[in-house]
C-alpha positions as CSV (number, residue, x, y, z in Angstrom):
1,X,-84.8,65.9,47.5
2,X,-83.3,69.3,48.7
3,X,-84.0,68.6,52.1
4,X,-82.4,65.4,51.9
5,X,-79.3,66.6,50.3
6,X,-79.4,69.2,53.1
7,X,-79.8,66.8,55.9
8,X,-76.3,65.1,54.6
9,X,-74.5,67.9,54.6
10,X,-76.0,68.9,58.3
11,X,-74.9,65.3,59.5
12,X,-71.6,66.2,58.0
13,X,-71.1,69.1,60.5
14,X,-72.6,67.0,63.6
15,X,-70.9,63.8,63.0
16,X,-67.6,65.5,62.4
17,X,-66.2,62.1,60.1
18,X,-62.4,61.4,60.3
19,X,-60.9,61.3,56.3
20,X,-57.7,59.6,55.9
21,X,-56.9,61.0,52.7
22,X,-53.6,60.0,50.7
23,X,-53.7,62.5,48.3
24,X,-51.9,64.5,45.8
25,X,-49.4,67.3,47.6
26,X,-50.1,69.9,45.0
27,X,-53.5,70.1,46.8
28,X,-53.3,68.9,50.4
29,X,-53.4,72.3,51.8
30,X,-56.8,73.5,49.8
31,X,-58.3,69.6,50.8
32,X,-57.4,69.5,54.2
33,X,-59.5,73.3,54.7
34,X,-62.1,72.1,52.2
35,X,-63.2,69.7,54.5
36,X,-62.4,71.3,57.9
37,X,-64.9,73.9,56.6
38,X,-67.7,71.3,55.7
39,X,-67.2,70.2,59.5
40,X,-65.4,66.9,58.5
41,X,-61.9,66.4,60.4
42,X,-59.1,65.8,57.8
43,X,-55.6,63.3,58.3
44,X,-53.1,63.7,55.7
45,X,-51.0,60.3,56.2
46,X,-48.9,57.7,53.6
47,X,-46.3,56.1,55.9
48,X,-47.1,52.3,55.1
49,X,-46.2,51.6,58.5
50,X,-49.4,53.5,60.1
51,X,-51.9,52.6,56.9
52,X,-54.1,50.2,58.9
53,X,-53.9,51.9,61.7
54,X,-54.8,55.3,60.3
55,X,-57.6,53.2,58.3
56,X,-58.9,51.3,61.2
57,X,-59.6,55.0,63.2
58,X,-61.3,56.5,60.0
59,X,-64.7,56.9,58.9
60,X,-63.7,56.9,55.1
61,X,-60.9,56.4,53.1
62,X,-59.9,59.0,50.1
63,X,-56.8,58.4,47.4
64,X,-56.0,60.0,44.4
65,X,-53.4,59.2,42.6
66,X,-52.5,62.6,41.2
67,X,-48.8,62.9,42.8
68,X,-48.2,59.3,42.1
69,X,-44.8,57.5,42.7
70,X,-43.8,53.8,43.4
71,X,-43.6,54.4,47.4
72,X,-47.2,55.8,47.6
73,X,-48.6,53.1,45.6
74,X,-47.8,51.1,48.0
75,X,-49.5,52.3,50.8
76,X,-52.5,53.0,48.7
77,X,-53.3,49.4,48.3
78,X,-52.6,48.8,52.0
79,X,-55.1,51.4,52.3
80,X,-57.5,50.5,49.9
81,X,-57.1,46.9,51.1
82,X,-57.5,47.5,54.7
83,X,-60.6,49.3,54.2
84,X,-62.2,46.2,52.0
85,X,-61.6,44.1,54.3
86,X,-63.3,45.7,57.4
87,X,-65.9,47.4,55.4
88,X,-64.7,50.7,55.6
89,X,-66.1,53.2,53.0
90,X,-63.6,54.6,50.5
91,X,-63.4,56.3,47.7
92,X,-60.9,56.4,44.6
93,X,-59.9,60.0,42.5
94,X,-58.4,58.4,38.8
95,X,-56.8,61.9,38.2
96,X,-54.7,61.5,35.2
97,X,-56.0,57.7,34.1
98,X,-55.0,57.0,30.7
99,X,-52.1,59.5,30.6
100,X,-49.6,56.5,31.1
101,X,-49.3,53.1,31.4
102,X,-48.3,53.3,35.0
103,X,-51.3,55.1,36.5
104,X,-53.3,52.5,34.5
105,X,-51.8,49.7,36.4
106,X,-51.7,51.6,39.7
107,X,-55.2,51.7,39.1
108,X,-56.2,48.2,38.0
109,X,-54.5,46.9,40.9
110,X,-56.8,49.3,43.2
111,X,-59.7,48.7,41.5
112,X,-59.5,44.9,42.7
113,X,-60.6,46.1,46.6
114,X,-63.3,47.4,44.8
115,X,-64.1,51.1,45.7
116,X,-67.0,52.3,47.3
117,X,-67.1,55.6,45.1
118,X,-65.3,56.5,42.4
119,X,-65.0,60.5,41.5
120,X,-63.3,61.3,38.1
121,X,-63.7,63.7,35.0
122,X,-65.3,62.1,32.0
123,X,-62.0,61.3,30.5
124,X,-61.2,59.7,33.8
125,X,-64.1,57.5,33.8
126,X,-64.0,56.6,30.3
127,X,-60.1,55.4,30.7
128,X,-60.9,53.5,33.7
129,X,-63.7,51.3,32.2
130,X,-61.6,51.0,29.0
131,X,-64.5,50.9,26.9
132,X,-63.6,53.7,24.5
133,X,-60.5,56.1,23.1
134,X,-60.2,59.6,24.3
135,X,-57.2,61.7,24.6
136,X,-56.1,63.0,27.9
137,X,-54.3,66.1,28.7
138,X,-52.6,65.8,31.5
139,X,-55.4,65.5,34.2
140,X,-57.8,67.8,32.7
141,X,-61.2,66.6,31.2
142,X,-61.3,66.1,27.4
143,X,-65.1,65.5,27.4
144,X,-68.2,66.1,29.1
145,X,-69.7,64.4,31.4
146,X,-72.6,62.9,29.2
147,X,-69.7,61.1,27.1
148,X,-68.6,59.0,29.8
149,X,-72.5,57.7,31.0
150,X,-71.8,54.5,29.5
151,X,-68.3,53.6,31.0
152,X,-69.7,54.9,34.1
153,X,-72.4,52.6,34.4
154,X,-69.5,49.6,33.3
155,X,-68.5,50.5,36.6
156,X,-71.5,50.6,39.0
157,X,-72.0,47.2,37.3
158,X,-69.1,45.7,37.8
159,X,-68.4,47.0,41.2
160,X,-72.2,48.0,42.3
161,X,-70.2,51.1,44.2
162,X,-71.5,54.8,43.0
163,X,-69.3,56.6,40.0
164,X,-69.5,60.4,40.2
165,X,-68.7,61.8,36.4
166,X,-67.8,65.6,37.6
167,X,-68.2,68.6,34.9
168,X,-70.2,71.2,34.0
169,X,-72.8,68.5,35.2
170,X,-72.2,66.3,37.7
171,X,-73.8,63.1,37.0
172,X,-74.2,60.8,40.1
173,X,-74.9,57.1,39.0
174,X,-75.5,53.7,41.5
175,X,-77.2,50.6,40.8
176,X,-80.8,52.3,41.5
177,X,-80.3,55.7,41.0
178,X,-79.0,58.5,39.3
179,X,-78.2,62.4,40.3
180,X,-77.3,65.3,37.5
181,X,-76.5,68.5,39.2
182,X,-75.7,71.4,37.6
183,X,-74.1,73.8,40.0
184,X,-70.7,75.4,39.6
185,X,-69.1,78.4,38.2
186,X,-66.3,78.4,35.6
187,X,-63.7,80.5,38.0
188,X,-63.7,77.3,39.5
189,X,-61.7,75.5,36.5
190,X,-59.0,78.0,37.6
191,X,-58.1,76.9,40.9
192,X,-56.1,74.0,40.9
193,X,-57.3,71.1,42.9
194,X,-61.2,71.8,43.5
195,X,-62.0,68.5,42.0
196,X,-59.7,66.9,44.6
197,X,-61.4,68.4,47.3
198,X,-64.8,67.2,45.6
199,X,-63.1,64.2,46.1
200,X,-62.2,64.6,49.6
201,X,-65.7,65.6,50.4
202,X,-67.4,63.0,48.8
203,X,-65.3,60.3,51.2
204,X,-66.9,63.0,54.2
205,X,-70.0,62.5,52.9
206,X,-69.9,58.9,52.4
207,X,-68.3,58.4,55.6
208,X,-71.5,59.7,57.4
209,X,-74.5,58.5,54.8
210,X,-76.0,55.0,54.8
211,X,-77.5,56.1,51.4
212,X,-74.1,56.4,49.8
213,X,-75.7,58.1,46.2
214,X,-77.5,60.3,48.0
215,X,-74.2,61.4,50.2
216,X,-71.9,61.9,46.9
217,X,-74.7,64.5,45.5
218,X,-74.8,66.2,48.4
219,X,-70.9,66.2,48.1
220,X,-71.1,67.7,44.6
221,X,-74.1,70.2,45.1
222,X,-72.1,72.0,48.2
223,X,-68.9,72.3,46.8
224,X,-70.9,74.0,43.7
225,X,-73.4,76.2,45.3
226,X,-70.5,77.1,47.1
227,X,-68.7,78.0,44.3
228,X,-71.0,79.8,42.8
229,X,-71.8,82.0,46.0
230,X,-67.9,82.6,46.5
231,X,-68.2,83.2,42.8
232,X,-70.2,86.8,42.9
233,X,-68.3,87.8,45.3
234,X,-64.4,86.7,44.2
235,X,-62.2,89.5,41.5
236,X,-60.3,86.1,40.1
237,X,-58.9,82.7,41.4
238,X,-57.2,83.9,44.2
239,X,-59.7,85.4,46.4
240,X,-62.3,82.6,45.3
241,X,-60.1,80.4,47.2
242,X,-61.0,81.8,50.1
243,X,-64.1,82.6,49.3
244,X,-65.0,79.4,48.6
245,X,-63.7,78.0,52.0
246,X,-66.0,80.6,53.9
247,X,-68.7,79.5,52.3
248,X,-68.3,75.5,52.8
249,X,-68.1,76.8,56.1
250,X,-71.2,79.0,56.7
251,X,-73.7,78.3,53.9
252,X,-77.1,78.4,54.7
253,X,-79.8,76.0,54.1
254,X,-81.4,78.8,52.2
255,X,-78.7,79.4,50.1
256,X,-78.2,75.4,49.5
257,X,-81.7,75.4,48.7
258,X,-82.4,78.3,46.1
259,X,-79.6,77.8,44.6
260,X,-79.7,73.8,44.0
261,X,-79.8,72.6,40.4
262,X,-80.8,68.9,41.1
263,X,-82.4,66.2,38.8
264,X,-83.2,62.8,39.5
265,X,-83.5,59.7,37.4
């Protein structure tokens, strides 16, 4: 399984995918180098005029709803829409779901062009599927990923797409198979916007990978090992910023590999 989860992020680097990501501007700087360093070639665009164009040149599709207002909404259905209708992989981020009644019906109308992946925190997921009560603050994670199995796997049934539960363990579910990986570091919950750029790596990934489950743990396990490596060698949030960016950029297969924390269901 390491080697696979090595080749993906090898055919990241050689197929260089195009990511039209409408994202949250708190992080489009950090997700835009996130995924220039994993070799993937970012566009940051949410003029409804160029939607279907910009989604029709793309190899993947990424929104998250973090910054959310009534004019972006719009273009992400046009986005989400577009890339249903030709087949284009894309993947949602429900950052804040269940916070307020708006992002919930943002979201309900996006689920209906039914996402390839979705990426959320357990909270996230749970809110989404609607199958049980937790209280979110703010866009931050309330409970762990092992909470939200169950309304995660609501959603692979009801869409058959994959649904990544980030945390400290990233649980990777799909109709046929399921990833936990326990990479990371804690530094990492102090950087704001690392889960968006799991995000935005995860539509690389998928935007390159025929086996889409396999392609979303990849995702996860490189943006953690690479964490962790930046980790050891950052004094506090700031410099593992950069650190972390370096190391997207020049990790090793040998450091992917001894450092992986993989198992498979």
């Amino acid at each position: 399984m390491e080697k696979i989860l090595w080749q993906q992020v090898q055919l990241v680097k050689q197929k260089s995918p195009l990511v039209h990501n409408i994202t949250n501007y708190v992080v489009m700087n950090n997700t835009a180098n996130a995924l220039l360093a994993a070799g993937a070639s970012p566009i940051m665009a949410h003029a409804k005029s160029e939607i279907r164009e910009m989604v029709n040149i793309s190899d993947a599709v990424v929104i998250n709803i973090g910054t959310l207002d009534e004019y972006w909404s719009e273009s992400m259905f046009i986005a989400a829409e577009t890339a249903n209708a030709i087949h284009k992989p894309w993947v949602l981020d429900p950052v804040g779901a269940g916070a307020t009644s708006f992002r919930d019906q943002i979201l309900q109308q996006l689920l209906e062009y039914r996402p390839t992946v979705i990426r959320g925190n357990a909270s996230e997921i749970i809110a989404l599927a609607k199958i049980n009560t937790t209280v979110t603050k703010g866009v931050d994670s309330t409970a762990a990923s092992n909470d939200a199995v169950d309304a995660a796997q609501l959603l692979v049934n009801q869409f058959n797409n994959v649904v990544c539960i980030s945390g400290e363990t990233d649980i990777i579910l799909s109709p046929d198979q399921c990833f936990m990986i326990r990479n990371g570091h804690p530094l990492m919950t102090k950087v704001t916007g690392l889960g968006c750029s799991a995000t935005a790596l995860t539509g690389a990934f998928a935007g390159c990978s025929e086996d889409k489950t396999s392609g979303v743990a990849a995702a996860m396990a490189l943006l953690g090992i690479a964490g962790e490596i930046a980790a050891k060698e950052s004094k506090g949030p700031g410099s593992l910023q950069v650190n972390l960016i370096d190391k997207l950029y020049n990790i090793t297969e040998e450091e992917f590999i001894s450092h992986l924390k993989i198992d498979r269901k």
